[in-house]
N, C-alpha and C positions, 0 to 999 in steps of 0.2 A: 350380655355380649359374650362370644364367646373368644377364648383368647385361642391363638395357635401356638404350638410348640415345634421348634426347629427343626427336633431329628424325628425319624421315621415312624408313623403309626401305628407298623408293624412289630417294633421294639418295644418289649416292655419296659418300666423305667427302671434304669439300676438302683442298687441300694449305695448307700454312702461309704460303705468300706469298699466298694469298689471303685466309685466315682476317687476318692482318696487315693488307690493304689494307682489308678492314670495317672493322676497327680504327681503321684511321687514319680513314676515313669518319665512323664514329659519333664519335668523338674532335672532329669539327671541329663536328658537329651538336650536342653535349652541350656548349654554350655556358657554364652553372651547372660542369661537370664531378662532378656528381652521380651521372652513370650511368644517368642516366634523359633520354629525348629527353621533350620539352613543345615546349607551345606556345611557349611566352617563348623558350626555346632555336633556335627556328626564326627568329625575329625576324632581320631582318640577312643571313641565309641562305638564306631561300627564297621569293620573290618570288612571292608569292601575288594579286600585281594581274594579273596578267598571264594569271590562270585565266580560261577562259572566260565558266564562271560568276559569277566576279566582276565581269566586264567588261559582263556581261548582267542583272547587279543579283541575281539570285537569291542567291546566298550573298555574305556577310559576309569579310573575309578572315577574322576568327577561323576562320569555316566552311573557310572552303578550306585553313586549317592543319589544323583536325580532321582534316579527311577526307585530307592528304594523312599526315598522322600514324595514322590506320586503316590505311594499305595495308601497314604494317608490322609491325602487330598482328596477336596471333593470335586467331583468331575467336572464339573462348568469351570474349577478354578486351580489349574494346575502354573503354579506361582513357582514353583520349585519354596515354597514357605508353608512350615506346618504349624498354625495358631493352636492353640489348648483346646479352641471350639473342634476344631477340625480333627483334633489327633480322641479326643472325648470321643466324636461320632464315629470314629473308625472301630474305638471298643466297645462301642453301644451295640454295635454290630453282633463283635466277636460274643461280647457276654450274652446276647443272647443266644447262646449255641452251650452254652455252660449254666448247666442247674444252680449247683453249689458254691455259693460265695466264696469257700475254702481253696475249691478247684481254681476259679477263676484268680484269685489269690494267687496260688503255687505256681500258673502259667506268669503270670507277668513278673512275678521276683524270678524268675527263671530265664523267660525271655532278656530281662532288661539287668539282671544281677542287683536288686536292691532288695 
């Protein structure tokens, strides 16, 4: 039998020091420690004034947490809620576009300041 696995075919599987640094990422953004990224969780950590379109009046920061909280959902299921499965496959993605563990490393203590 054979078994299926979640995320895309076209990914290759990461290694565990990266699967580790999502970890620590999602860990810092799960503020509740719930297991779930939200709005309220983003509060503190991600400086939503500073969006364009906040700055331009069109969106609300709530808005601009939504939608930056969508880019890490998966399509069929935009909850405004980012689970560990969800936010994993968003950097299954990116790592593969990065060779070097080391690289892929530097961007996310970068990105996320851990």
């Amino acid at each position: 039998m054979i078994q299926t696995v979640a995320t895309s075919s076209f990914q290759p599987p990461m290694s565990e020091s990266r699967k580790r640094i999502i970890k620590q990422a999602f860990a810092k953004l799960d503020k509740s420690g719930d297991g779930v990224i939200t709005v309220d969780d983003l509060k503190g950590v991600y400086n939503a004034k500073k969006h364009p379109k906040f700055i331009n009046g069109e969106w609300s920061e709530a808005e601009c947490f939504k939608h930056f909280l969508a880019t890490f959902e998966a399509p069929e299921e935009k909850d405004g809620k980012v689970t560990a499965e969800e936010f994993e496959n968003y950097y299954s993605g990116v790592s593969a576009s990065i060779d070097e563990d080391v690289y892929f490393d530097l961007m996310m203590r970068n990105s996320w300041k851990i």
